[in-house]
ROFI-423270 format. One record per residue (C-alpha): x, y, z; residue in one letter; residue number from 1. Coordinates in steps of 0.5 Angstrom, whole numbers, plus 500, padded with zeros to 3 digits. Example, Ala and Ser with C-alpha at 12.3 -4.5 7.8 and 13.67 -1.06 7.14 Angstrom:
% ROFI-423270
+-----+-----+-----+---+-----+
:  px :  py :  pz : r :   k :
+-----+-----+-----+---+-----+
: 525 : 491 : 516 : A :   1 :
: 527 : 498 : 514 : S :   2 :
+-----+-----+-----+---+-----+
***
This chain:
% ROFI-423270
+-----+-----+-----+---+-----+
:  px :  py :  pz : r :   k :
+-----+-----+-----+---+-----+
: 782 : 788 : 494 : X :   1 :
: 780 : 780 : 492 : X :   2 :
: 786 : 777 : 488 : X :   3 :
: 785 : 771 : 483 : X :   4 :
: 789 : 764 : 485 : X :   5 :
: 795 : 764 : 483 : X :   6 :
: 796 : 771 : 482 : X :   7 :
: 804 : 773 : 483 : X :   8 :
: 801 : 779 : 488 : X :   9 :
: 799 : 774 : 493 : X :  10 :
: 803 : 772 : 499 : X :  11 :
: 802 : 765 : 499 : X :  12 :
: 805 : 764 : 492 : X :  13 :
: 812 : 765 : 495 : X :  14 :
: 811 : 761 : 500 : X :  15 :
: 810 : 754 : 496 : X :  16 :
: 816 : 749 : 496 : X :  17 :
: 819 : 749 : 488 : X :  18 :
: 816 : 744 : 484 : X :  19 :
: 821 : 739 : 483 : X :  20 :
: 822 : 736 : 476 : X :  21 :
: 824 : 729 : 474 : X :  22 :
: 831 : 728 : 471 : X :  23 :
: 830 : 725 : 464 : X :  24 :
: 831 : 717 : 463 : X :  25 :
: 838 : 715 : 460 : X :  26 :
: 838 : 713 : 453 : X :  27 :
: 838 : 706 : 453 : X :  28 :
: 844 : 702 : 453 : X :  29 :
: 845 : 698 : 446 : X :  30 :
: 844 : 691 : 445 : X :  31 :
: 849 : 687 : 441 : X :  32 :
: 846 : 683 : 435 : X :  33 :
: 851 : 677 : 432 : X :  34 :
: 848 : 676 : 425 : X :  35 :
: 851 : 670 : 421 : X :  36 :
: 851 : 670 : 413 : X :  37 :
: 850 : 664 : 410 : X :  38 :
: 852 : 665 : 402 : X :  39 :
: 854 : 661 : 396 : X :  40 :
: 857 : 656 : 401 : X :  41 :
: 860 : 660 : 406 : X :  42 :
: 858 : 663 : 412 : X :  43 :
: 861 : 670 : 415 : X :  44 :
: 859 : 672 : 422 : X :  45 :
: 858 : 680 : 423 : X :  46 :
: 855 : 684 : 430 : X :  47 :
: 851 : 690 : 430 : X :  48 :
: 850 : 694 : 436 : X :  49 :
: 842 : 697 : 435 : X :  50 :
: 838 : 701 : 440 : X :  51 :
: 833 : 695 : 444 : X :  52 :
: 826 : 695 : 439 : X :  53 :
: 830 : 695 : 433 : X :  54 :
: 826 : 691 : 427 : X :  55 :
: 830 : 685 : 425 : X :  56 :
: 829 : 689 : 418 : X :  57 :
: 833 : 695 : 420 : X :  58 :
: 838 : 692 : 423 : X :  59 :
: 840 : 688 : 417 : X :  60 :
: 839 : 696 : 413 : X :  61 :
: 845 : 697 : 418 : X :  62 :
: 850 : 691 : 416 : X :  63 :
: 848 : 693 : 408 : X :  64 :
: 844 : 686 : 407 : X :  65 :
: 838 : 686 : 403 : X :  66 :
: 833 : 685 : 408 : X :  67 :
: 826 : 683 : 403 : X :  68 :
: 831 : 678 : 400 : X :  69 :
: 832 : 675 : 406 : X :  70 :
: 830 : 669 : 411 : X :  71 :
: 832 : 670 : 418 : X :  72 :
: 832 : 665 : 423 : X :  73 :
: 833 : 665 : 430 : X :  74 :
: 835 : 658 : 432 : X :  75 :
: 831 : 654 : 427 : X :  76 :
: 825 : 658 : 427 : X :  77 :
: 824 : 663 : 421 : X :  78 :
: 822 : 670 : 424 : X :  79 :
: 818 : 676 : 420 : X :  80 :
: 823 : 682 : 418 : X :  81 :
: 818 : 687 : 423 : X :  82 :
: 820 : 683 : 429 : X :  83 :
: 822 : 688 : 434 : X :  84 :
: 829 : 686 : 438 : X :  85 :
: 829 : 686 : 444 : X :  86 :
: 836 : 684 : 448 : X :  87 :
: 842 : 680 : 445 : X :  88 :
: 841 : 675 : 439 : X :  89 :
: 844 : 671 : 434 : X :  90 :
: 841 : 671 : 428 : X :  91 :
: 841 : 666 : 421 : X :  92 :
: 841 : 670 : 415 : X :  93 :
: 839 : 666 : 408 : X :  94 :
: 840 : 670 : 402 : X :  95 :
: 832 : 668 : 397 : X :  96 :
: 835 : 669 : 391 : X :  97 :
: 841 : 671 : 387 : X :  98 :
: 843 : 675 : 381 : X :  99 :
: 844 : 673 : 374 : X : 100 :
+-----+-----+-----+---+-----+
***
């Protein structure tokens, strides 16, 4: 009797060493993001801890900060909303508008 490759009735199949899986990669530790808010003359520093590749924009929505309304810096340089994080940063955010 002929069996097909990878049949269960062929001897051969008991013979191969078990597949070994790789285990899955640990969640990425967070990284640290010291946000200081610069509002009516006042500055206020506040941290978030997100997952690396954050939106700028998304770490704001965290802290409750209106991200459209907003510049941010990094340093004296502003930066787009949709800059991904990537290690520990300190950002300076300005609120654009204001009520009234």
């Amino acid at each position: 009797m002929r069996m097909h490759r990878g049949s269960s009735k062929d001897d051969r199949a008991t013979s191969r060493a078990p597949e070994t899986l790789p285990l899955s990669a640990s969640p990425p530790s967070p990284i640290s993001i010291e946000v200081e808010l610069t509002r009516a003359g006042r500055t206020s520093v506040r941290r978030v801890e997100v997952p690396r590749g954050t939106l700028v924009r998304v770490a704001l929505k965290q802290l409750g900060e209106a991200p459209e309304g907003s510049a941010v810096l990094l340093g004296d340089t502003p930066i787009p909303l949709d800059t991904p994080l990537d290690g520990p940063t300190r950002l300076v955010v300005v609120p654009t508008f204001s009520g009234g």
